[in-house]
C-alpha positions, 0 to 999 in steps of 0.5 A: 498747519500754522502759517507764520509770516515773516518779513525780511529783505528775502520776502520783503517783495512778496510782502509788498505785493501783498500789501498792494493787494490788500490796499486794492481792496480796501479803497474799493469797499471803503465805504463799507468799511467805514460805514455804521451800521446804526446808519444802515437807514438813515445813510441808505446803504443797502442802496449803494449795495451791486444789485446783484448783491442786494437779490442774493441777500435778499434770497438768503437767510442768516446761516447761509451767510456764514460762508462770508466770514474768516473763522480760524477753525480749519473745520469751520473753513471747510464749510464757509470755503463755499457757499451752503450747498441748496441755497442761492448761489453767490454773485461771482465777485462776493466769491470773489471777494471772499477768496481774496480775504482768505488768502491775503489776510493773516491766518489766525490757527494758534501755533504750537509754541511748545514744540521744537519744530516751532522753535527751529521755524522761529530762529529761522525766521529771523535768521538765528538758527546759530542762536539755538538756546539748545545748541550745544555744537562746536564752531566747526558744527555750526558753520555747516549748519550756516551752509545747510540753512540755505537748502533747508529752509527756503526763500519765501515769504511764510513758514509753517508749523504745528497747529496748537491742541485746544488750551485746558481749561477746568472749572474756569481756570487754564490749566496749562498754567501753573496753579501758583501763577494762576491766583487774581488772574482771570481766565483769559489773561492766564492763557495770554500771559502762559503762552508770551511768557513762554515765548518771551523766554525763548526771546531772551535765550536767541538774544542771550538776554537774562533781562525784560521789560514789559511796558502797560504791564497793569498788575505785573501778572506777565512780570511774575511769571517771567521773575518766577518761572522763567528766572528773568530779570523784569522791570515793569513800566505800567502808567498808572500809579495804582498799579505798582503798589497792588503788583508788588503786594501780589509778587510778595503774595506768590513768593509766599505761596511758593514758599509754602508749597515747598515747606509742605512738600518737604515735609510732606516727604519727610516727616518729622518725628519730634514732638513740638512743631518746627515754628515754636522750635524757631520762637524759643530760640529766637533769642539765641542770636542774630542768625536764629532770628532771621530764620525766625523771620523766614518761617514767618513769611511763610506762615502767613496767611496766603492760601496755596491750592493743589498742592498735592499736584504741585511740582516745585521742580516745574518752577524756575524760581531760585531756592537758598537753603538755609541749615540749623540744628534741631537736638540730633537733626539737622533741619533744611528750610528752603526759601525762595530767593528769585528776585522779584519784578520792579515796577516803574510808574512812567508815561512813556511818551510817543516821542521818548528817546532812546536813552531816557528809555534807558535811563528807566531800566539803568535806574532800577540797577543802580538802586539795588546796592547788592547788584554788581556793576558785572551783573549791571552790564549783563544785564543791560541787554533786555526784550522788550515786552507788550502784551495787549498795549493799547493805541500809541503804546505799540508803535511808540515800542516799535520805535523804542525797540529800533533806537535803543541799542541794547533792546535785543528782542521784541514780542509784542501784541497789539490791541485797540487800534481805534485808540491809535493817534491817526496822522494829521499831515499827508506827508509821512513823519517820524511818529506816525502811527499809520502808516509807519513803513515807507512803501505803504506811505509811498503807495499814498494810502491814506490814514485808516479811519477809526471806524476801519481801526475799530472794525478790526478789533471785531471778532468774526468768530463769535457773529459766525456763530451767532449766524448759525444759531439765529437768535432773535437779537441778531436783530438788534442792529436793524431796531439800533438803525430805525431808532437812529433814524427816528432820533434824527427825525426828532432832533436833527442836532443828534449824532451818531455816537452820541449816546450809548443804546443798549438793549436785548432784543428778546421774543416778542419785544416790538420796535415800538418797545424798544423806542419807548425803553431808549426813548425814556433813557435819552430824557425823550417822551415817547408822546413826542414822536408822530405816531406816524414816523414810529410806525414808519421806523417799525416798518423798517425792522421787517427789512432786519435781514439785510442789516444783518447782511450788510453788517456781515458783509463789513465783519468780513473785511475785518481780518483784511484791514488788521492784517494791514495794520500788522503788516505795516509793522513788521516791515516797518522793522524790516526797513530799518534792517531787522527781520520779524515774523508774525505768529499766533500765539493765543486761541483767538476763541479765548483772546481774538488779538492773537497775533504776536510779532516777534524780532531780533536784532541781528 
């Protein structure tokens, strides 16, 4: 079972209550949370550990900690819901503490988007069960639907639905995905992009917008999906200005492929039984006129030198591109050639700003219509109404959409998957302004929380699950935290001008390596000779390491208030959403295994 969370002036309260609980916790294990852990010595932090956490830590090993962390895996949960059965028994406020982050942070089981139950969940959610995009019922159906919607689906704060089955991935490729769309996409990105495409999609039938713009939109790998398969009109908004020239070559790349597909499998179905091939046809008679000319044209565009795989699996009735047909005479046969004629996305290059205003967002989407010539002012209007899109946008990007989103009027829909928190402007005044970023909605302001730190934001976009796993298997680098704090030290000793951060150590922590190697290897990359520390303070550092499971332990007791410190972050959104009179529903959209920022918040304007 999939747990979604939504916010709206019926749940708002219990939205709030949970927020407060989440607040509690944070400022008390603040410290933690902003803690390094390449300071674990130099800061004393075991010592400001409860002494009962530090016997109980000190008693266990590495995979009697696993119980601490959060993972999505419903069969993982049962097993860490408590601790290890044979080992040490927990202090009662780690236990705590532990149920506490269970049941207030935001579960992250990926939905089954594909299912209707998801789909009827969603329009409930945000309160437009009338706007089924498979609703074919008359007004006199649709006003007792309204009257039943309030005994069906009651008032509380999170629906469920269905669980997502594992994606299928095969030799390093979703196979979920259409092969067509798969190409200069890497794995991880093809599972995003597949599944917000899909959901994008159900965005614009509740909001009956035929339009979207997707913003840090990168190569338009999003953009081509949602133009090809979804049959949506896209413009793309992406900063960098190297991006639009390669994503329009990939769009004219796919569109070719699709050709090529659909060539092969006609005449695949049907054979031809002339002699000569339909290409030379189309080169002796590209003299006879204009319109053999273009046809001419159109088979080579589809003869070029794109390649298409699977093509003996390829279904081009499972894409949503438009096709036109084009009709010639070949001696007693009349020939058929089937192009595709989806108009492809338009790729903008725009810096949008934190404080941009509605209308100069506008005016970037309007500017690309009123390019088209072709494009009728009906069609313009039309398509006026968009869903606002942002896969994985980075720090300031997504709160600026949020505003974005609010403002301007013809923005009827939201997805919006967030990343990267620690990149976020944090706010520099006490009293709350229009573009803070953290918090954004006025009861977590109110409630005088101050601005997350980035050690806290980056903290969130830690991965539980991956450390989880590596507990179990206790490999030897699960020491590299302890060796990264004692060199910290001992670079402190040796320059005390030297920060934390100030230079990037990196290094694997395989069988046999001794502390001592370890320096020497970092030593010599930070320009230090070894010669130049006291034989006594490296001694001193390497007795530290044999201290390395209560690094681990302290590093394990922060990674599990990850979850906590992201859902307060998600949550501070979405009701900020809600204040402004929009309800919204948080949903995981991604295997977290695949992609860990999993979450997608979805709204509709009402």
């Amino acid at each position: 079972m999939v747990f979604l969370t939504r916010c709206d002036p019926i749940s708002k309260h219990l939205l709030h209550e949970q927020l407060k609980r989440i607040v509690s916790i944070v400022n008390s294990y603040q410290w933690i949370i902003d803690a390094y852990v390449s300071d674990f010595y130099t800061k004393e932090f075991w010592n400001g550990l409860p002494r009962s956490y530090q016997a109980y830590f000190d008693a266990v090993k590495p995979n009697d900690l696993t119980w601490l962390l959060c993972c999505f895996d419903e069969m993982k949960n049962q097993s860490q819901t408590c601790y290890r059965q044979g080992s040490v028994l927990p202090p009662l406020s780690l236990l705590a503490l532990r149920c506490c982050i269970s049941s207030l942070a935001l579960q992250r089981k990926p939905a089954n988007i594909e299912l209707q139950e998801f789909k009827e969940t969603l329009l409930a959610a945000l309160h437009r069960r009338d706007k089924h995009p498979d609703n074919a019922m008359n007004s006199k159906c649709l006003e007792s639907e309204k009257e039943e919607h309030v005994s069906k689906y009651p008032q509380e704060e999170t629906l469920t639905t269905e669980a997502s089955c594992s994606p299928n991935f095969k030799n390093g490729q979703c196979m979920d995905m259409k092969h067509v769309f798969r190409k200069h996409v890497k794995p991880k990105k093809q599972h995003e992009i597949n599944n917000l495409g899909q959901v994008v999609n159900l965005l614009s039938q509740i909001t009956g917008s035929s339009a979207a713009v997707d913003v840090g939109a990168g190569l338009g790998h999003l953009a081509r999906l949602l133009a090809f398969q979804h049959n949506l009109r896209v413009t793309t908004i992406e900063a960098a200005g190297s991006h639009a020239p390669k994503a329009s070559e990939f769009d004219r790349d796919l569109r070719k492929n699709i050709n090529k597909v659909k060539l092969k499998k006609k005449k695949k179905l049907s054979p031809s039984s002339h002699d000569f091939s339909h290409t030379s046809y189309c080169k002796s008679n590209c003299q006879e006129g204009s319109g053999h000319k273009r046809e001419t044209e159109r088979e080579d565009e589809l003869h070029s030198k794109s390649t298409c795989h699977d093509v003996k699996n390829f279904n081009i009735a499972d894409i949503g591109a438009k096709f036109e047909e084009s009709t010639y005479q070949l001696g007693e046969k009349t020939e058929t050639l089937t192009y595709c004629d989806t108009e492809m996305p338009h790729h903008v290059i725009c810096q949008v700003q934190p404080d941009i205003a509605a209308n100069q967002f506008l005016d970037i989407m309007l500017n690309r219509s009123q390019s088209d010539a072709n494009y009728s002012r009906e069609q313009k209007s039309a398509d006026t109404n968009f869903v606002l899109v942002g896969l994985h946008a980075c720090g300031d990007l997504t709160p600026t959409l949020l505003r974005v989103f609010l403002n301007c009027p013809t923005a009827q829909g939201l997805a919006s998957v967030a990343c990267c928190y620690m990149k976020m402007t944090a706010s520099s005044s006490s009293s709350a302004h229009e573009l803070d970023n953290f918090p954004m909605s006025s009861y977590l302001h109110d409630l005088q929380f101050p601005c997350l730190s980035y050690e806290a934001r980056e903290m969130a976009c830690h991965f539980a699950d991956s450390y989880h796993q590596r507990l179990l298997d206790n490999p030897p680098h699960l020491k590299s935290h302890s060796y990264r704090a004692a060199l910290e030290k001992l670079l402190r000793s040796v320059d005390s001008s030297f920060k934390s951060g100030q230079a990037r150590i990196t290094s694997k922590i395989g069988h046999g390596l001794t502390f001592h190697q370890y320096a020497e290897e970092n030593l010599k990359k930070l320009g230090i000779s070894i010669e130049s520390v006291p034989e006594s303070l490296m001694n001193k550092c390497a007795e530290l390491t044999n201290d390395w499971m209560r690094v681990v332990a302290f590093y394990t007791l922060r990674l599990s208030l990850a979850p906590l410190v992201e859902s307060l972050l998600l949550c501070d959104r979405a009701l900020f959403l809600s204040e402004n009179g929009v309800p919204s529903v948080l949903v995981p959209i991604f295997d977290p295994n695949i992609s860990p920022r999993n979450f997608a918040l979805l709204a509709v304007k009402p």
